[in-house]
ZAMARGU-4260 file (C-alpha; in steps of 0.2 Angstrom, whole numbers, plus 5000, padded with zeros to 4 digits):
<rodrens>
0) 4692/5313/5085 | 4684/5299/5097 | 4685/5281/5094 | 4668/5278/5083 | 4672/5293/5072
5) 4687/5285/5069 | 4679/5268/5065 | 4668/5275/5056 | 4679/5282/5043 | 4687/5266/5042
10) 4672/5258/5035 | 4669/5271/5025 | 4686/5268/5016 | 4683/5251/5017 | 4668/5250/5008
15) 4674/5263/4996 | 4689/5250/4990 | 4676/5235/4990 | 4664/5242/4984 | 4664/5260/4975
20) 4655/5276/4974 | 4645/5270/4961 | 4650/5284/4951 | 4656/5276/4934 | 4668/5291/4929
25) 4675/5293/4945 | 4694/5297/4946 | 4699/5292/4965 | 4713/5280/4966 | 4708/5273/4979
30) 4689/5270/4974 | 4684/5253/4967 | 4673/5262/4956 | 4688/5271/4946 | 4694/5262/4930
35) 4712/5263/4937 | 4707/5254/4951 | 4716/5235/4954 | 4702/5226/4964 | 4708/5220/4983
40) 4701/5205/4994 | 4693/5208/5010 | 4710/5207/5020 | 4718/5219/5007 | 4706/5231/5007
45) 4703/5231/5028 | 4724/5235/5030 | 4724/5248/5014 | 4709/5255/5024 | 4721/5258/5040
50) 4733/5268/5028 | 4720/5277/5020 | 4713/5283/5037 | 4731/5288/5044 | 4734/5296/5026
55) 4718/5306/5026 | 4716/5302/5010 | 4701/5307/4998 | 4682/5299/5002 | 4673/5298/4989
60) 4652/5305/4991 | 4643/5290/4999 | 4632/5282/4989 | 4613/5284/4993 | 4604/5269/5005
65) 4596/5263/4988 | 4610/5261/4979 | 4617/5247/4992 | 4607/5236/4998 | 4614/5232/5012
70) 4602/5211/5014 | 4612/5209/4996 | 4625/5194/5001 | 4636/5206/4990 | 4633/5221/5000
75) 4648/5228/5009 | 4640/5226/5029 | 4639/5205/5024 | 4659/5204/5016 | 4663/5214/5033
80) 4656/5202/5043 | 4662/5187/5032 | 4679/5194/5036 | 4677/5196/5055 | 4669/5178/5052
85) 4686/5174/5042 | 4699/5181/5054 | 4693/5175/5069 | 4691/5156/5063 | 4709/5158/5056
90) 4714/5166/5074 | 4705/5152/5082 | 4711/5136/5075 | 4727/5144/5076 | 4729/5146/5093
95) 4721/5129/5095 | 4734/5122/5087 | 4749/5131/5093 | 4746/5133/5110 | 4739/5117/5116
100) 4753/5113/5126 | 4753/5128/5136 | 4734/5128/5137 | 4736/5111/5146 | 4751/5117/5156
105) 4742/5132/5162 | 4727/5120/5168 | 4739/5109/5179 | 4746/5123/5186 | 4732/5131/5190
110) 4723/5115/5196 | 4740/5113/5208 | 4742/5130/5215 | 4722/5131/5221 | 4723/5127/5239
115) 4740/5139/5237 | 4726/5154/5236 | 4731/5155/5218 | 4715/5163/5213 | 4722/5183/5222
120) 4738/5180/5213 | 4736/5193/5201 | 4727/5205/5212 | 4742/5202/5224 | 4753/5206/5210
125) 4746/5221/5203 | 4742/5230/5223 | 4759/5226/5230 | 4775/5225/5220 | 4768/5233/5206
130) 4761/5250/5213 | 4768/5264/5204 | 4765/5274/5220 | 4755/5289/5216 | 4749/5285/5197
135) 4737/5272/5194 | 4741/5256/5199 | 4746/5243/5184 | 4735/5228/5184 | 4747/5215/5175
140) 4751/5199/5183 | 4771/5200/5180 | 4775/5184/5186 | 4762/5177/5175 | 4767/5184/5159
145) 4784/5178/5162 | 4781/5161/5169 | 4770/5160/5149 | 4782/5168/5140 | 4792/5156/5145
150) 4783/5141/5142 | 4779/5151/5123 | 4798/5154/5119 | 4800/5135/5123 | 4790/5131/5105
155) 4798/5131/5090 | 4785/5138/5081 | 4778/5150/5090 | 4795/5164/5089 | 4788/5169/5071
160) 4772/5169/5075 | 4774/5184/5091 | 4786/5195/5079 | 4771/5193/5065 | 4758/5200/5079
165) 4768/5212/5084 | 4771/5219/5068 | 4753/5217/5065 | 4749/5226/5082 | 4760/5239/5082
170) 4752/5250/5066 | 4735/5250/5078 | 4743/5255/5092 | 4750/5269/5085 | 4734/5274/5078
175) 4724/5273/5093 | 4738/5284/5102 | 4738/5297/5087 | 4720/5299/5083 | 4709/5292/5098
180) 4717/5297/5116 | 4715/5280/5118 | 4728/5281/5136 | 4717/5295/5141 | 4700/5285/5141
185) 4709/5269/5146 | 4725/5268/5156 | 4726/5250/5155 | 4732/5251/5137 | 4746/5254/5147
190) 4749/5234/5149 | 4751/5231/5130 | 4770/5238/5134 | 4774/5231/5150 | 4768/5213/5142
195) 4777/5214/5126 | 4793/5220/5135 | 4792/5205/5146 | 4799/5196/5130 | 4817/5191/5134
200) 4819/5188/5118 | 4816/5208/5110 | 4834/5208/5105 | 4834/5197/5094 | 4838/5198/5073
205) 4820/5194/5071 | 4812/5207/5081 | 4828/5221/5076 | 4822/5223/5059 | 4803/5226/5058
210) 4795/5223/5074 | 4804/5232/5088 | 4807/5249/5076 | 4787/5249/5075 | 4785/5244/5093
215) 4798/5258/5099 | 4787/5272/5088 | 4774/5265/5096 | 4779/5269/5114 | 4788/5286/5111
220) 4770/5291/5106 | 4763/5287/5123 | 4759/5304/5136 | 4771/5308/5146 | 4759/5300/5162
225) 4761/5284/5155 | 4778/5285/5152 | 4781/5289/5171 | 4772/5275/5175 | 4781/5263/5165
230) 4796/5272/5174 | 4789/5267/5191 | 4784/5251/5186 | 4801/5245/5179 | 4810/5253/5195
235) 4802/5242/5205 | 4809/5225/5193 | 4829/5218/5197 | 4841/5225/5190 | 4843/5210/5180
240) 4826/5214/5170 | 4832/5231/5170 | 4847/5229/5160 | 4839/5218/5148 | 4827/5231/5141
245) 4841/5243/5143 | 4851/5232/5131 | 4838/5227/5119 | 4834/5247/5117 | 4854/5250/5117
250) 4855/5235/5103 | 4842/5242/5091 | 4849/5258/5090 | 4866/5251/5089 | 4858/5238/5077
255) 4853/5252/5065 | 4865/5263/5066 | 4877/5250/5060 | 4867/5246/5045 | 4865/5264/5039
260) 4875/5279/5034 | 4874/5296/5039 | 4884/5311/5035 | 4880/5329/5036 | 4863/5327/5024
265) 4858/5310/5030 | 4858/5313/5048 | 4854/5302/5061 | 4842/5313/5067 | 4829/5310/5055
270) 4829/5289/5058 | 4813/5289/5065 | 4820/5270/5074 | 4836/5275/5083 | 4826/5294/5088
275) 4810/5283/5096 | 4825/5270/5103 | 4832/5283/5111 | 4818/5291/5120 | 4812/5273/5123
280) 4829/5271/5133 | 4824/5286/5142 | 4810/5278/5153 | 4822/5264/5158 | 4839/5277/5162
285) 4825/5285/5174 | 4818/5269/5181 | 4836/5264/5184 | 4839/5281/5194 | 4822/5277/5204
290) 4827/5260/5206 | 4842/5265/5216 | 4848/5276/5230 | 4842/5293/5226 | 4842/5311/5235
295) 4829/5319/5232 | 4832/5333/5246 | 4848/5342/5253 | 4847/5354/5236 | 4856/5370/5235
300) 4846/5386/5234 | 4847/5391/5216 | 4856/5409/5215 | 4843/5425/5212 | 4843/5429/5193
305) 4830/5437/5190 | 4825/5443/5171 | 4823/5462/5167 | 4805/5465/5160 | 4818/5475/5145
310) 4820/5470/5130 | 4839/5463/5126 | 4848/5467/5110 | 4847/5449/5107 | 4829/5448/5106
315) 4827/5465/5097 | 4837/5455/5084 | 4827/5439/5086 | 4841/5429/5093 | 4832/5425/5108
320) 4831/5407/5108 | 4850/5406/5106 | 4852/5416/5120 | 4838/5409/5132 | 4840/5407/5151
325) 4835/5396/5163 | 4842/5377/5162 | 4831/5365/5152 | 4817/5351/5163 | 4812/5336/5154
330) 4795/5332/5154 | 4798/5315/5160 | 4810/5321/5174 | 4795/5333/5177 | 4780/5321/5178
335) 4794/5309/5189 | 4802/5324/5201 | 4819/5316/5200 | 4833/5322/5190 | 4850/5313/5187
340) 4861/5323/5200 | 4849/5316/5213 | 4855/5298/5211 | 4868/5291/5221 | 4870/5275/5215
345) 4859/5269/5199 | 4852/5250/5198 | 4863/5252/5179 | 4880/5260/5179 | 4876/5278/5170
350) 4889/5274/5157 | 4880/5257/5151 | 4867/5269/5142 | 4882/5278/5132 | 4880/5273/5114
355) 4895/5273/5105 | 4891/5269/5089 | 4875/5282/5090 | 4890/5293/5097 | 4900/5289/5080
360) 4889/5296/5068 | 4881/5311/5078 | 4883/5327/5067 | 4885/5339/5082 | 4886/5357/5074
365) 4867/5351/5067 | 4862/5342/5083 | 4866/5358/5094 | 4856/5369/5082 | 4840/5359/5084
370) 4846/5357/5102 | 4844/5376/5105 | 4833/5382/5090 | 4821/5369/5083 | 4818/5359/5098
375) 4800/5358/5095 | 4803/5354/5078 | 4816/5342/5076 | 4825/5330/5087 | 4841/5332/5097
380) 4850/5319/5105 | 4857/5332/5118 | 4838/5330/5126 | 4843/5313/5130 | 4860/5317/5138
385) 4865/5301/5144 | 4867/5292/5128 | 4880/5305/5125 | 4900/5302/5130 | 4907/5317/5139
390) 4919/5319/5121 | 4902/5323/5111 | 4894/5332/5125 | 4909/5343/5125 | 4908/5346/5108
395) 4890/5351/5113 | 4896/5363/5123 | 4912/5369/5114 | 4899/5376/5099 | 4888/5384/5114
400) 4903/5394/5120 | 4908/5398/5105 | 4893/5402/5098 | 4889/5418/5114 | 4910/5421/5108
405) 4905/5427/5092 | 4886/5435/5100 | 4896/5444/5113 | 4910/5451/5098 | 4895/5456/5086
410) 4886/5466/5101 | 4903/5476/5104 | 4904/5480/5086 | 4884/5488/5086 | 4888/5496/5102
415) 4902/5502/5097 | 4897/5509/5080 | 4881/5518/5089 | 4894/5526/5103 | 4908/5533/5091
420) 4922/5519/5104 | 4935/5506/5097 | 4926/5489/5099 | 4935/5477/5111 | 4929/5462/5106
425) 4940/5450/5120 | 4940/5449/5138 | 4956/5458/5138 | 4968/5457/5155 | 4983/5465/5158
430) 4992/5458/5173 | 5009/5460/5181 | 5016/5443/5183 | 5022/5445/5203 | 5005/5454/5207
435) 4994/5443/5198 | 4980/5440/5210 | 4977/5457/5213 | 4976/5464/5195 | 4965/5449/5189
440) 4954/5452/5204 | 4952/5470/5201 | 4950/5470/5183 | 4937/5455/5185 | 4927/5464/5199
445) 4925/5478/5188 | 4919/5469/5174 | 4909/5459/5185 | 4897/5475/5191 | 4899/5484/5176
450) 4896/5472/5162 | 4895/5452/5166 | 4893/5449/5149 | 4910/5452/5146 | 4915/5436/5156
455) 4907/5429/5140 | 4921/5434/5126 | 4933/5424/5122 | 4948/5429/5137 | 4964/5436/5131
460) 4978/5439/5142 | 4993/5449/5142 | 5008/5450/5155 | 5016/5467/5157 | 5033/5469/5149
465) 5031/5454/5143 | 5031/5448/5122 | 5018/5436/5115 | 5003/5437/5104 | 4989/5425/5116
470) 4983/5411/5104 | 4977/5400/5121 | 4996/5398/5128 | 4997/5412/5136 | 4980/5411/5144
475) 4985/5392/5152 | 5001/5401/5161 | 4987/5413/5169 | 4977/5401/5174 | 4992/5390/5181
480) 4998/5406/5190 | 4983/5411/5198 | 4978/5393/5205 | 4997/5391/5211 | 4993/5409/5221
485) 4975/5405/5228 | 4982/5387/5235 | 4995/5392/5241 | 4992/5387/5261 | 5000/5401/5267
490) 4986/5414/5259 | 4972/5402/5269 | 4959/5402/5258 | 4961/5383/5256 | 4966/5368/5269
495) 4976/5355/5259 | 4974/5335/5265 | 4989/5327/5263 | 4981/5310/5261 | 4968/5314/5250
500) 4981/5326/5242 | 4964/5338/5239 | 4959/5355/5246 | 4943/5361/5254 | 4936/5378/5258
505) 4945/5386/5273 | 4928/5390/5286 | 4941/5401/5296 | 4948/5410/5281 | 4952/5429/5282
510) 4952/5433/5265 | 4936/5441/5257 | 4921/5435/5246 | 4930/5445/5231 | 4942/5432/5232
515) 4930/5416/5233 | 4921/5422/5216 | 4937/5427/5208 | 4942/5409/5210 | 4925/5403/5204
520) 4926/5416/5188 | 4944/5406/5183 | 4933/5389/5185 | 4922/5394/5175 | 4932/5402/5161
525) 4944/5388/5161 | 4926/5379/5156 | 4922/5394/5143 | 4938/5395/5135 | 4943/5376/5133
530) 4957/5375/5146 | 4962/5363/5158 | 4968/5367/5175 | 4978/5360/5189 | 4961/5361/5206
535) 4962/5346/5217 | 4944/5346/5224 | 4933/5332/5230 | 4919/5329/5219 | 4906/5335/5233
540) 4911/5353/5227 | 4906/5348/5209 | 4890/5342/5216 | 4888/5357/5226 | 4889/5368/5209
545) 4877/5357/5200 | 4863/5358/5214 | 4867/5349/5227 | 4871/5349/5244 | 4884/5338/5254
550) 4880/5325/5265 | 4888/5312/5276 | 4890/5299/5261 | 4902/5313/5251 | 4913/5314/5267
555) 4920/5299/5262 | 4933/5307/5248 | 4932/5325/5255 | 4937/5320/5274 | 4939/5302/5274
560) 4946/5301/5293 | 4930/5309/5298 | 4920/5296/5287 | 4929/5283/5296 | 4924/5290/5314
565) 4906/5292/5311 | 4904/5275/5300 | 4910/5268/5313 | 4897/5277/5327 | 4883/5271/5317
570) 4889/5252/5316 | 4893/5251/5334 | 4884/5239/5344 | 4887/5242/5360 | 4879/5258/5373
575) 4884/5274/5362 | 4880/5286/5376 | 4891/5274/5389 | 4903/5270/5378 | 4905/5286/5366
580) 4900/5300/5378 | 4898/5312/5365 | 4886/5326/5366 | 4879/5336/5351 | 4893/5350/5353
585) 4907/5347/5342 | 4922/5355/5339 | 4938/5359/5325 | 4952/5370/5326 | 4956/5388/5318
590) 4968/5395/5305 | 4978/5399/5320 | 4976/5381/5327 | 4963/5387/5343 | 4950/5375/5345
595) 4931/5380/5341 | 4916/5376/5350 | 4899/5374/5338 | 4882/5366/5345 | 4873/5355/5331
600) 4857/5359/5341 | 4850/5370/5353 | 4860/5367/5369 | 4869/5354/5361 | 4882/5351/5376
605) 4867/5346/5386 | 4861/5332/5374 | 4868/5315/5373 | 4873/5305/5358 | 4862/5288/5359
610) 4858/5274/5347 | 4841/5282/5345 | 4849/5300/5339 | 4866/5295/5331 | 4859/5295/5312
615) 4854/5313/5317 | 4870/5317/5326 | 4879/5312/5310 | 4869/5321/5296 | 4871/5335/5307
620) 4889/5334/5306 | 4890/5330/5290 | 4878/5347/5286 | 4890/5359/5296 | 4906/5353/5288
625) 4901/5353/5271 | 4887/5366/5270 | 4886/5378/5286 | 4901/5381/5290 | 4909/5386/5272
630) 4892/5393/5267 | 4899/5412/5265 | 4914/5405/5255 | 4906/5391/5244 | 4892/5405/5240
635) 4906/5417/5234 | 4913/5402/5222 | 4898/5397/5215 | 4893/5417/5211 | 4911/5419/5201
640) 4907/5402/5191 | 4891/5405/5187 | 4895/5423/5181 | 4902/5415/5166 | 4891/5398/5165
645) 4874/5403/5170 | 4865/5403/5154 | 4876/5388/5149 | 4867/5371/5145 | 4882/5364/5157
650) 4871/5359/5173 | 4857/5351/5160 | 4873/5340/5151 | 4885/5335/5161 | 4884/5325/5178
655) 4897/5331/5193 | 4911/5318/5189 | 4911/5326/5170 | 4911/5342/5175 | 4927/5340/5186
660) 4933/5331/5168 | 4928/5347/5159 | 4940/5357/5173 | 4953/5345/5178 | 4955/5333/5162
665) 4961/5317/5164 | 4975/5309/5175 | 4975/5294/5166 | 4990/5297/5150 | 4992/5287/5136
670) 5007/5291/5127 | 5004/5277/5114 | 4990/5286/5109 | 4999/5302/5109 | 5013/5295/5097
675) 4999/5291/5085 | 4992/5306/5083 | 5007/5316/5085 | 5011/5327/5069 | 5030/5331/5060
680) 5036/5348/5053 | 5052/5357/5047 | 5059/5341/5040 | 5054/5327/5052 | 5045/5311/5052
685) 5038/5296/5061 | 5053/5287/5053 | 5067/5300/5056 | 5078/5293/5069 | 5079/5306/5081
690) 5059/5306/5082 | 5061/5285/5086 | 5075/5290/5098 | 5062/5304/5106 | 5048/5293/5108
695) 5059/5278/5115 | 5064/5289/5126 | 5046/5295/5132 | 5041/5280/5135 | 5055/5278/5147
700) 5052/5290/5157 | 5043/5288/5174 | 5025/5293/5178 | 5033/5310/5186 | 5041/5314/5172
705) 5030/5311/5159 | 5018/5322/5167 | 5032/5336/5167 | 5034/5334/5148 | 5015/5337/5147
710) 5018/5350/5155 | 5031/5358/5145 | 5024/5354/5129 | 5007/5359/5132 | 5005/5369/5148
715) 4996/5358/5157 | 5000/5340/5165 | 4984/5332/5161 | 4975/5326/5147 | 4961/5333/5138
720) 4944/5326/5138 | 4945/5314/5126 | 4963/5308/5132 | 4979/5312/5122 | 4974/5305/5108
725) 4963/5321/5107 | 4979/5334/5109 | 4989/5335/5093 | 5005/5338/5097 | 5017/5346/5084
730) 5036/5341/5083 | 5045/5352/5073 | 5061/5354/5068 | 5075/5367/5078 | 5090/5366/5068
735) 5104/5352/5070 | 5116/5347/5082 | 5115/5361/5095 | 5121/5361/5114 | 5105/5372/5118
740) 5088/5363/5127 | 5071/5361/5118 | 5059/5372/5117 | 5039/5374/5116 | 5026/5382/5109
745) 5012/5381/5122 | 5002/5390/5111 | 5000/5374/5098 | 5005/5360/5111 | 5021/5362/5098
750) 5036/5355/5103 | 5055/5361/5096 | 5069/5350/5095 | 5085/5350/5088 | 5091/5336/5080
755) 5104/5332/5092 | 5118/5317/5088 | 5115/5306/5100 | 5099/5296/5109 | 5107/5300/5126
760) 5112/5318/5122 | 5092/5321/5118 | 5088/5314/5133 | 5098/5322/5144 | 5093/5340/5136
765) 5076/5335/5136 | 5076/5331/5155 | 5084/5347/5160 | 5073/5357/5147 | 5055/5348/5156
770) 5065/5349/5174 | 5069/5369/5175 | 5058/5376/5164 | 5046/5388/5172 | 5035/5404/5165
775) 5031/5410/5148 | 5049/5410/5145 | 5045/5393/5138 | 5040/5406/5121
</rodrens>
């Protein structure tokens, strides 16, 4: 519909509420000839007009030329124009009242800044600082609107008066954007928004209530192109503008989240404010990213996984868009070509956009239904990632793995029912506990070629000779076992820096592929099946699994001495060539500790380093290390993990420093919130004395050896994501006074304890029970 379609519907309404069909009998509710009807005024009627219009509501049969005479001073063309007449005498004499004093200071400062060349001020403005590169230009005067802005927020009166407009404003906006493409004929519609966000004072009570929820349902209806170039445009601002709109978003939402409930009918969802907010928040997250120092190159080659033209059991039984691959583009991201993992440092912090109070109240088991099933329905706050903490968007995750879990069993079952076999609905392993690596890695090879899906079931280990029903405790000694085997420096597969305390991929190694993807399969499992597990990684290899590749900035924490050297090359002042006589042949030593000779260019013996070549000397480096020279082993890891995460929504969620969250948990341990949330059993309490003895007692103890409780309580030594709160931790009663040691359930993350007599006698048990204990012996 174009714009005079449009208006003239409007005046059809109108007229039908001002002046009727003419037909006496007539039963519209909304005609002025109907008995029913309660007569409006002009302004009324030109509002309930708007509504009608958006509503589609009935029109009654226009009335013939001769029924209305349109000379009439009654007729409905003459009150139209009365009311234009009307309005724009009160809209007039208001502003001449109002703003007089800016008027006049307006004058002066234009009458001062003329021999400054202040006529080309706003052209200036809107070609230079304001381009937004490749999109259309945006012809606001920023400056100016501020410097006015400023001079309006200085009246009293004139507060109450911009939340009115707006509100007023707002209801046309969104028509125009619904029903007349008004962006597409007109991008400089586009500088309603950047003006009105230039109000410093959006985040106010006034504006919380009415205004800015209009306003945001406004903007979330613009195209994506406009969208981008709001983006661009706000990229290019400070950051301390940035962090104001970033606020006044984060406060409405928080603003109405607070003052609402939702449970699991009411869902937060369906508030058509905090979901606009949200994806208003979006164009500033992006603009921050832009804003700041961004790579967008150096990206990994995405691993061939290419679909089969067959059709899947999954989409013979219409699951499909459960089960669909490929990771998920934003259109903004799209329309902006930068994602999150290209940033390296944003203008705003990524976790200021973390909502927690949205966070809160998130239903999560809903969200990720219409995350992965009515996303073109209904709105999912896992589109908008990054107001998401990592605990919700693990639980994001937890109900997509769990989710293929239960897939994977029900596929076994029909299989299994159509091929006369015993279903094996688990990823089964049978391993020999001192010839570990080789069992996992021969039974996960096979499964691998045979049936990858398989990675996909929920894992359940078994060691040979050994007794134990596997409710998760068993698989976290496996894991523990095989990470204590792959590291170990002996094998090679790994160099270990003892100040760093991390390891890195051995570019000498001897050991094949087979073992690289095993490592990467445990990775990812440990991800799948909810485990923790003991890596010590730089987060460039994070970064690497996400999409990117290493350069000389993510030296810094993965060879820092290294870092150190080449910082320093690129800040020397003196003559590099004279002074540095390096070439561009480099060279590192071997497994057997033989030095090794490798040309970063063509002939690189033969070419000096010089102040003019030393930025390329040092991204060269920086490629070999971390890309070239571990490229057949990093490939091999990244194969094993994205056997089991490939179809994950893992790489759209979570950025590189969650991911190792996801893997590693957390060193930070809080045993205070670990005493709260800890629960009692077989006869104890939080008020039993042995319990106030055992927590005294914990708390005692030094950082070493709290992180061996961990351990023996619970399998690992690091906290979940979440922290310890999130663990609960079971202490149970094992009898009374005993000389024998605490035990655990790994299992549960239970712990047995005798009641023993004495506060030292528990904690000298307990030390030697966390000290010696080792293997599933533990029970």
């Amino acid at each position: 519909m174009n714009r005079a379609t449009a208006k003239h519907l409007i005046e059809r309404y109108f007229q039908q509420l001002t002046e009727g069909c003419g037909n006496g009998n007539c039963t519209n509710e909304f005609c002025a000839s109907s008995c029913d009807f309660r007569p409006l005024d002009n302004n009324a009627a030109a509002a309930k007009a708007l509504e009608l219009f958006k509503i589609n509501a009935k029109l009654c049969p226009q009335p013939s030329k001769k029924e209305v005479d349109t000379s009439h001073p009654g007729s409905s063309a003459d009150k139209s124009t009365q009311l234009d007449l009307k309005m724009s005498d009160m809209d007039l004499n208001s502003t001449k009242e109002d703003f007089s004093d800016v008027k006049k200071h307006e004058k002066k400062r234009e009458q001062s800044m003329e021999n400054m060349g202040a006529s080309s001020a706003a052209t200036a403005a809107a070609e230079s600082p304001h381009d937004t590169g490749d999109l259309c230009p945006v012809t606001v005067d920023i400056d100016a609107v501020r410097r006015v802005y400023d001079k309006l927020l200085s009246i009293n009166q004139v507060e109450a008066a911009l939340v009115n407009a707006l509100i007023y404003l707002t209801p046309n906006i969104e028509l125009d954007l619904d029903y007349l493409d008004v962006y597409e004929t007109n991008p400089d519609y586009l500088n309603i928004f950047i003006i009105v966000m230039e109000n410093h004072n959006l985040h106010s009570p006034e504006y919380l209530e009415v205004a800015m929820p209009q306003f945001c349902k406004a903007m979330s209806k613009l195209p994506v192109t406009a969208l981008a170039r709001l983006s661009k445009l706000w990229s290019s601002y400070d950051r301390h503008h940035i962090r104001r709109m970033m606020e006044t978003f984060q406060q409405l939402i928080t603003f109405t989240v607070v003052s609402n409930e939702y449970d699991a009918e009411n869902l937060v969802n369906d508030d058509e404010t905090v979901v606009a907010a949200t994806q208003c928040l979006k164009v500033v997250f992006y603009a921050s990213i832009l804003g700041g120092d961004m790579d967008v190159e150096h990206n990994e080659e995405d691993e061939d996984d290419s679909e089969s033209d067959e059709l899947t059991l999954h989409e013979l039984l219409g699951e499909e868009r459960l089960y669909k691959k490929g990771p998920r583009i934003d259109p903004l991201e799209k329309e902006l070509g930068v994602r999150p993992i290209d940033s390296i440092k944003p203008v705003i912090p990524f976790e200021d956009f973390v909502n927690e109070s949205l966070n809160d109240v998130v239903e999560m088991d809903k969200d990720f239904t219409f995350f992965k099933v009515n996303a073109e329905t209904k709105f999912s706050f896992q589109s908008c990632p990054f107001i998401l903490n990592v605990i919700t968007k693990n639980q994001g995750l937890y109900y997509d793995n769990r989710i293929r879990m239960y897939s994977e069993r029900r596929l076994t079952a029909l299989y299994s029912m159509v091929q006369g076999q015993q279903p094996n609905p688990y990823l089964k392993l049978k391993v020999r506990r001192d010839h570990i690596i080789d069992d996992a890695l021969v039974r996960l090879e096979m499964i691998s070629m045979e049936n990858p899906s398989d990675l996909k079931k929920q894992l359940f280990v078994e060691f040979e000779g050994e007794q134990g029903v596997d409710e998760g405790g068993v698989s976290k000694e496996f894991f523990q076992l095989v990470l204590e085997e792959i590291f170990n420096l002996d094998i090679g597969m790994f160099t270990y820096d003892n100040d760093t305390k991390l390891f890195w991929f051995n570019s000498s190694s001897l050991e094949t592929e087979a073992q690289y993807t095993l490592i990467g399969i445990v990775l990812g499992l440990a991800i799948y099946n909810n485990c923790i597990l003991d890596v010590h990684f730089p987060m460039v290899v994070y970064r690497k699994l996400m999409g990117k590749k290493g350069t000389f900035l993510d030296l810094s924490d993965s060879h820092p001495a290294l870092y150190q050297s080449l910082k320093r090359l690129l800040e020397y002042t003196g003559n590099v060539e004279e002074d540095m006589t390096l070439t561009f042949q480099i060279s590192h030593t071997d497994l057997f500790g033989n030095p090794i000779l490798y040309d970063l260019k063509e002939q690189g013996d033969q070419i000096p380093v010089t102040k003019e070549n030393r930025q390329e000397f040092v991204d060269l480096y920086a490629e070999y290390i971390l890309n070239n020279s571990v490229e057949r082993q990093f490939r091999a890891f990244k194969k094993g993990f994205l056997m089991v995460t490939n179809e994950s929504p893992l790489k759209y969620l979570f950025r590189p420093e969650e991911v190792e969250l996801l893997i590693c948990g957390s060193r930070k341990l809080d045993f205070e919130a670990l005493e709260k949330t800890t629960e009692y059993d077989g006869g104890y309490s939080k008020d039993s004395q042995i319990i106030k003895d055992f927590w005294e007692t914990i708390h005692s103890f030094g950082e070493e050896q709290k992180r061996l409780f961990l351990q023996f309580t619970t399998g690992t030594d690091r906290a979940p994501v979440g922290g310890l709160g999130k663990l609960k931790m079971i202490i149970a009663k094992n009898g009374s006074d005993t000389d024998r040691l605490p035990t655990s359930h790994t299992c549960f993350n239970a712990l047995l304890l005798p009641e023993y007599s004495s506060k030292e006698k528990l904690k000298e048990r307990l030390l030697k029970a966390i000290t010696y204990a080792k293997g599933f012996g533990m029970l």
